[in-house]
N, C-alpha and C positions, 0 to 999 in steps of 0.2 A: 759936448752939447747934445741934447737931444729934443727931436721933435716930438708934436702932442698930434696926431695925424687927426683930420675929418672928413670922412667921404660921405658922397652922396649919389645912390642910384649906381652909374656904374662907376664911378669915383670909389666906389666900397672897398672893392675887389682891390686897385691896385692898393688902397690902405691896407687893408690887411695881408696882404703878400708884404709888402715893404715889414711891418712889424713882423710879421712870421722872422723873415729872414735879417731883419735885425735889431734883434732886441734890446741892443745896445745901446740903438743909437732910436731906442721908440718909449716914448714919457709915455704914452698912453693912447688911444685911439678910441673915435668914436664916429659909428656910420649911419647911414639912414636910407632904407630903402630896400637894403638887401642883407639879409642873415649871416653871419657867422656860420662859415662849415668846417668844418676840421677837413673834410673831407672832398675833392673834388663836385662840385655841381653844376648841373647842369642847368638854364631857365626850365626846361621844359618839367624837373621836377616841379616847380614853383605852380603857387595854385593858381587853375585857372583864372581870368579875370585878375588876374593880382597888372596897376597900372603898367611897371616895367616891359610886361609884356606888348605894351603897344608898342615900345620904339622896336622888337625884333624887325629884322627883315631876313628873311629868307634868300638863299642863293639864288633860287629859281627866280626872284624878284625882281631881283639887282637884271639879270640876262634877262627877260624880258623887254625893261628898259631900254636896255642898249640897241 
């Protein structure tokens, strides 16, 4: 059996890990929101103003609150 993956925003990421690592068991995948990287990234490369970046939060943030 294999699944047909759909991510969204940060839903992206674990689709495409999951099919990375098994292709076996991946029909096909399709995401929204965030790029395909072959390669390790980071948001911060991401272009300014791009919306995902409003949900960041910063460590410094989170401790502040507390």
């Amino acid at each position: 059996m294999q699944a047909f993956l759909v991510g969204k925003d940060f839903g992206a990421m674990p689709a495409y890990e999951f099919a990375l690592q098994h292709p076996d068991r991946t029909r096909g995948v399709v995401c929204l929101g965030i790029p395909f990287s072959p390669v390790p990234m980071s948001l911060d490369a991401m272009p300014e103003g791009l919306y995902i970046q409003r949900w960041r939060v910063r460590s410094t943030d989170c401790i502040d609150h507390l």
